[in-house]
C-alpha positions in Angstrom: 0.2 18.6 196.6 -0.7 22.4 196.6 -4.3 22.8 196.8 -5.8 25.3 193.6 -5.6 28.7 195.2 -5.1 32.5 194.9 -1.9 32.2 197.0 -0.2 30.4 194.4 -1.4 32.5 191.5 -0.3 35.2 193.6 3.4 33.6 193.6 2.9 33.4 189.8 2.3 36.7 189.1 4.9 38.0 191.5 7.2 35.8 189.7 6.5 36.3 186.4 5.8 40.2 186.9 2.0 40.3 187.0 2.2 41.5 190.4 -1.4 42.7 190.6 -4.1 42.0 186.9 -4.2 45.6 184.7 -7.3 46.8 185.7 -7.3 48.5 182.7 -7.7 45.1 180.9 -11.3 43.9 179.8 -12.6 41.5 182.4 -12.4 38.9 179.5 -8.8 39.4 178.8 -8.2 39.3 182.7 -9.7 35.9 183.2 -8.1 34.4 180.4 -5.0 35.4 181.9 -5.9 33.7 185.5 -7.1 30.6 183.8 -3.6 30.3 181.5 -1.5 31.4 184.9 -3.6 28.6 186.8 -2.5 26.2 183.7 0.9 27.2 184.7 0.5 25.8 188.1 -1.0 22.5 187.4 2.0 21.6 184.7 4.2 22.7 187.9 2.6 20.2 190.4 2.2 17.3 187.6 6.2 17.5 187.1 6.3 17.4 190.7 4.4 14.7 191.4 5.3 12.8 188.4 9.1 12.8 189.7 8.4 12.0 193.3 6.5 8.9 191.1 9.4 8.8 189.0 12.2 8.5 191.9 10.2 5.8 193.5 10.2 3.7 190.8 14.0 4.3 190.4 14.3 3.2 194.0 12.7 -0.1 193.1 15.5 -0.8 191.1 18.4 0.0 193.1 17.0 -0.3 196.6 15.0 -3.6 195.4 16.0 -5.9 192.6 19.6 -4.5 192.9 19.7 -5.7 196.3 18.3 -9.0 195.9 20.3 -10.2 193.3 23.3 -9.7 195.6 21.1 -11.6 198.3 20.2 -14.4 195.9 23.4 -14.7 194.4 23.8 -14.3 189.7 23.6 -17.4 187.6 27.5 -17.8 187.1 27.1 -17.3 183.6 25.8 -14.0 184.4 28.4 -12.6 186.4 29.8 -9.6 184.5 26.9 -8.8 182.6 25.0 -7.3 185.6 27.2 -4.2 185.1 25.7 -4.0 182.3 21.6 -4.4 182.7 21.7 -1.1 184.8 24.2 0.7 183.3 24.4 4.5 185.3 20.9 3.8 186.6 22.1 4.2 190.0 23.8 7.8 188.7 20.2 8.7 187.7 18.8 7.7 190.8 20.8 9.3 193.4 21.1 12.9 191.2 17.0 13.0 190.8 16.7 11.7 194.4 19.2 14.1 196.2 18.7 17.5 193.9 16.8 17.0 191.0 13.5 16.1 192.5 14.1 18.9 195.2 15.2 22.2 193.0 11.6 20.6 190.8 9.6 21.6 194.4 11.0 24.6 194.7 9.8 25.7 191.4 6.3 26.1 192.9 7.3 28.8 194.8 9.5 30.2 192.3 8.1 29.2 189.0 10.5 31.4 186.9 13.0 29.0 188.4 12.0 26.6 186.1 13.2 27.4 182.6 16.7 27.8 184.2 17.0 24.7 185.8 17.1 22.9 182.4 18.9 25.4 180.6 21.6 24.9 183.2 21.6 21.0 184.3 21.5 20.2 180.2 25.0 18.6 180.2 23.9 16.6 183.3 21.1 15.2 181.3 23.3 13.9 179.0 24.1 11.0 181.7 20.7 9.3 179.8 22.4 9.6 176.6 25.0 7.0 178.5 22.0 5.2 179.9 20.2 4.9 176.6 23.2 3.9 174.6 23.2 0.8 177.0 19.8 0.1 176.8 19.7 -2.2 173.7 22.6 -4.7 175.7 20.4 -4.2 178.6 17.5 -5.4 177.3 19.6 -8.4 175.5 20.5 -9.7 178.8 17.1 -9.3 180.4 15.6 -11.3 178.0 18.4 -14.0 178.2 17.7 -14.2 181.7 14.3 -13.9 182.0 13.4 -17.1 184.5 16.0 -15.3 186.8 14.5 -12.2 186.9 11.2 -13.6 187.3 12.4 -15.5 190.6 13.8 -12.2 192.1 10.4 -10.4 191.3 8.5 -12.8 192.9 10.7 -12.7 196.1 10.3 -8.6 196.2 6.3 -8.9 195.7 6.6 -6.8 192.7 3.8 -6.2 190.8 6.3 -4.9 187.7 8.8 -6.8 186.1 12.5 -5.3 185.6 11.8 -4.5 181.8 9.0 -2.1 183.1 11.3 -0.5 185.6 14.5 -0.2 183.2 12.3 1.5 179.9 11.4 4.7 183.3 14.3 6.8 182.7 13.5 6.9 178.7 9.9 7.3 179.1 11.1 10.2 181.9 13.7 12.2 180.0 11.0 11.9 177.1 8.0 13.4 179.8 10.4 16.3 180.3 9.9 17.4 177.1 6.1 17.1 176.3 5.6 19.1 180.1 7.7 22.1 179.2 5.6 22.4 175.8 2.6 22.6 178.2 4.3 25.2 180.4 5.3 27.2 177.6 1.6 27.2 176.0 0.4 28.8 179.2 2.9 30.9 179.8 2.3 32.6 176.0 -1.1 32.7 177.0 -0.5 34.8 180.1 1.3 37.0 178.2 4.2 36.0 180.4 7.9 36.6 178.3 8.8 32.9 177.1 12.5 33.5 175.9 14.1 31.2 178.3 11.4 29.0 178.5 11.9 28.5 175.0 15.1 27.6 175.0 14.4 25.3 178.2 12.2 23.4 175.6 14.8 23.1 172.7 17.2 21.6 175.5 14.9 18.8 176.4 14.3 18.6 172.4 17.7 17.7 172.1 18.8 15.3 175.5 15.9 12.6 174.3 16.8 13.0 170.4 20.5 11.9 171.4 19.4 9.6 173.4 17.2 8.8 170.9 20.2 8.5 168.7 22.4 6.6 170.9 19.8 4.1 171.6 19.7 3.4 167.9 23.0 3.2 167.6 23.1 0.3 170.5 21.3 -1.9 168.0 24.0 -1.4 165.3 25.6 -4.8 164.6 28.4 -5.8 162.2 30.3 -2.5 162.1 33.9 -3.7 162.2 35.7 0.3 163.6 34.6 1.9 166.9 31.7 4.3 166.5 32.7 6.1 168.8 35.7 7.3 167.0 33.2 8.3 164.2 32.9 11.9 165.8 29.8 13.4 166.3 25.9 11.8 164.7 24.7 14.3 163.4 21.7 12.7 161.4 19.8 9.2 160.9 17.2 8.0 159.0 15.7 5.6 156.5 15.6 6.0 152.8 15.4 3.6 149.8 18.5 3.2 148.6 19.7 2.0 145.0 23.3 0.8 144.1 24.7 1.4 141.6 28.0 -0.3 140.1 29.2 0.2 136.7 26.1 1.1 135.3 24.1 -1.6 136.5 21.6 -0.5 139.3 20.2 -2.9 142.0 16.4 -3.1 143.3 16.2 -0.4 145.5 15.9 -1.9 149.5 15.1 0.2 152.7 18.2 1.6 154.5 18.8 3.1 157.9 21.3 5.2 157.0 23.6 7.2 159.6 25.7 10.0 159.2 28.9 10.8 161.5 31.8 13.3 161.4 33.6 10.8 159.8 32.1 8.1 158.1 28.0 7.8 156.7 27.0 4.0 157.5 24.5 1.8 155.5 22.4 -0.6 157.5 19.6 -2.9 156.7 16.3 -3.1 159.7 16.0 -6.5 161.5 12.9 -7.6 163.0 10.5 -4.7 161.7 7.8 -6.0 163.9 9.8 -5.6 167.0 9.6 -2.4 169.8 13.9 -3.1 169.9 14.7 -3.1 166.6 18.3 -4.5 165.4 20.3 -2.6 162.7 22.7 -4.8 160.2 26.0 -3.0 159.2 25.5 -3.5 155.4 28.3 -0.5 153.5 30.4 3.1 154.7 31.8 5.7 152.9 34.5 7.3 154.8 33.8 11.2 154.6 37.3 12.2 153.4 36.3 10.0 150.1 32.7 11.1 149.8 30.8 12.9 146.9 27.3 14.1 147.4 24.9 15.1 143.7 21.8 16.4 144.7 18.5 16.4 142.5 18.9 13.2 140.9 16.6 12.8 138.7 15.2 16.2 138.8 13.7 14.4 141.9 13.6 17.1 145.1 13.4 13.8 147.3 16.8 12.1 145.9 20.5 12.7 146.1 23.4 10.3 145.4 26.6 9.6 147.3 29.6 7.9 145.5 33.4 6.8 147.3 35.9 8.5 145.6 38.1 6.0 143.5 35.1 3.4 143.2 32.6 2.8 140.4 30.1 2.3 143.6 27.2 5.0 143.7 24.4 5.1 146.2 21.0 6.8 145.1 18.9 7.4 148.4 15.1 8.3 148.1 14.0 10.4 151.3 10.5 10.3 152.7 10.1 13.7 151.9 12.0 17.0 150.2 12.6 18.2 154.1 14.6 15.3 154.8 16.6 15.6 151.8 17.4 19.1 151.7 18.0 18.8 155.8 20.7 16.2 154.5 22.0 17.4 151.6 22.7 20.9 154.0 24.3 18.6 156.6 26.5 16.1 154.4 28.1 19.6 152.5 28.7 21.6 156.0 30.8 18.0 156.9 32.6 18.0 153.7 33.2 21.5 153.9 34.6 21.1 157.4 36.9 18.2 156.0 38.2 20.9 152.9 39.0 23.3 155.9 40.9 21.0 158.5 42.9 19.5 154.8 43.9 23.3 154.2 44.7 24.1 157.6 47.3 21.1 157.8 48.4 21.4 154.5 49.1 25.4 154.4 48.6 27.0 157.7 49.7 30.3 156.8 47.3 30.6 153.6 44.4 28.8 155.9 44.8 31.8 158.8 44.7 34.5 155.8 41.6 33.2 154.5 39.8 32.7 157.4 40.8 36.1 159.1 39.2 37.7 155.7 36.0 35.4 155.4 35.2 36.9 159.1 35.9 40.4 157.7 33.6 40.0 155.2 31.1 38.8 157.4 31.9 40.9 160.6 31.3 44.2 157.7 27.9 42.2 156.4 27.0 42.6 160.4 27.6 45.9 160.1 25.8 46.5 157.2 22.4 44.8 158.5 22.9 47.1 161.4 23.1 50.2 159.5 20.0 49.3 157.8 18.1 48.7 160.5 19.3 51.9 162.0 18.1 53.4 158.9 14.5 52.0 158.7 13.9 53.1 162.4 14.8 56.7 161.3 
């Protein structure tokens, strides 16, 4: 660990272009500076030491109860499942182990080096999303097994059982985040320019809300199609949902509800109480067939989904008017997505014309903005 020192906050500045404070500064503003540059530095050495931590404890996966289970030998009924229980955890390991954990240490030196190690490793982090969509199996099996994996921790001496170990890389991936918020504070304070750490932050936003996502989507049971020919998630959440069917309305019952490319699934929560909660397939609407009313009700929090050709209507209650509006947005840009890819195969020729003009309408609104911009600065 690098001890507190000017030498460092020298490497910071040089870095970050404070090669030497403005002496024309108040002696206020100056030390503020130091103290939000020295902030800098111990965000840098927690991420450091938090993945050497973080690499070790991977290693006691794959180094330790990897290695004695092919010692000891599976329970036969078990044999095939192991795949499963540590899914591309030894993918994880050897990437943080033989570059990750390294290019981390060398942002210390070279602390602008951080930002663009995210930016550009962001579709290597997706390897969690693969890792977190496993997880709910994972855990299945664990739990199933559980004398077993007792036995084998006993044998290693460990002092954590393989449930602590395997929940690491979510916990990590989720660390990532919260650290970068940290280092970005500071670096605003310094006055340092944030642009890439920003978007270094909305990167690891988006690798733990997938995985996020995925790992919800693990615990979806019932679902008779593959979900991942659904296309893309693009939102989940619970509501209170209503049914409707000829007129007669059900008692409204909390929903998960998620919403694909293709289809928007219903599902009902299992197990509340539980940290691993289980989702019930309960009803779909395939996307091509759905219609979306918002405002029901005069109600900013409500909007109802029907399937076209069925007297079937859905009335979901959101938490709050963000939520609904976020959906509402989301479930019209999918349905107007669908209208465009119909067109397209349906008349090509008239598709091209009409797109080749909305981007000329747009491309002389650019120009427009432009020119009044260029205005107001005259």
């Amino acid at each position: 660990v690098l001890e507190p020192g000017c030498c460092f906050l020298t490497n910071l500045k040089d870095h970050f272009g404070f090669n030497s404070m403005n002496s024309s500064k108040p002696p206020h503003d100056e030390e503020k500076q130091a103290k939000a540059i020295k902030g800098t530095k111990y965000v840098l050495n927690e991420l450091v030491q938090t993945e050497k931590v973080y690499v070790k404890d991977l290693g006691a996966v794959i180094e330790g109860f990897m290695k004695k289970m092919e010692e000891k030998g599976i329970p036969d009924d078990m044999k095939g499942k192991d795949k499963i229980i540590f899914g591309n955890l030894q993918q994880i390991y050897e990437w943080h182990k033989n570059y990750f954990s390294g290019e981390l240490e060398k942002c210390l030196q070279e602390p602008d080096h951080l930002a663009k190690l995210f930016i550009k490793h962001e579709r290597r982090l997706d390897m969690y999303s693969v890792y977190c969509q496993n997880k709910p199996k994972s855990e299945y099996i664990v739990v199933e097994y559980d004398a077993y994996f007792e036995e084998v921790k006993l044998d290693l001496g460990e002092t954590f059982s393989l449930s602590d170990y395997l929940i690491k890389p979510v916990q990590r991936i989720t660390k990532y985040q919260l650290l970068l918020r940290d280092f970005l504070k500071y670096s605003e304070q310094a006055g340092i320019e944030c642009s890439e750490i920003m978007k270094a932050v909305d990167v690891m936003y988006h690798v733990p809300k997938r995985c996020n996502d995925l790992m919800n989507l693990g615990r979806l049971e019932g679902f008779k199609g593959k979900l991942t020919a659904q296309g893309k998630l693009l939102q989940q959440d619970t509501f209170y949902v209503t049914e409707e069917d000829s007129g007669v309305l059900s008692r409204s019952k909390e929903r998960r509800v998620f919403l694909f490319e293709q289809v928007l699934i219903f599902s009902e929560l299992l197990n509340k109480s539980s940290s691993t909660p289980q989702y019930q397939f309960k009803n779909s609407i395939k996307i091509t067939n759905l219609h979306i009313e918002d405002n029901v009700d005069n109600e900013v929090c409500k909007f109802a989904l029907r399937s076209q050709g069925t007297s079937e209507r859905f009335i979901l209650r959101a938490a709050d008017s963000g939520i609904c509006q976020a959906w509402v947005h989301d479930i019209n840009k999918v349905l107007d997505m669908q209208q465009r890819f119909l067109t397209a195969l349906q008349s090509p020729i008239d598709y091209q014309r009409k797109e080749l003009a909305w981007k000329q309408i747009h491309t002389n609104q650019d120009l427009g903005k432009g020119s009044n911009a260029l205005l107001n600065e005259m």
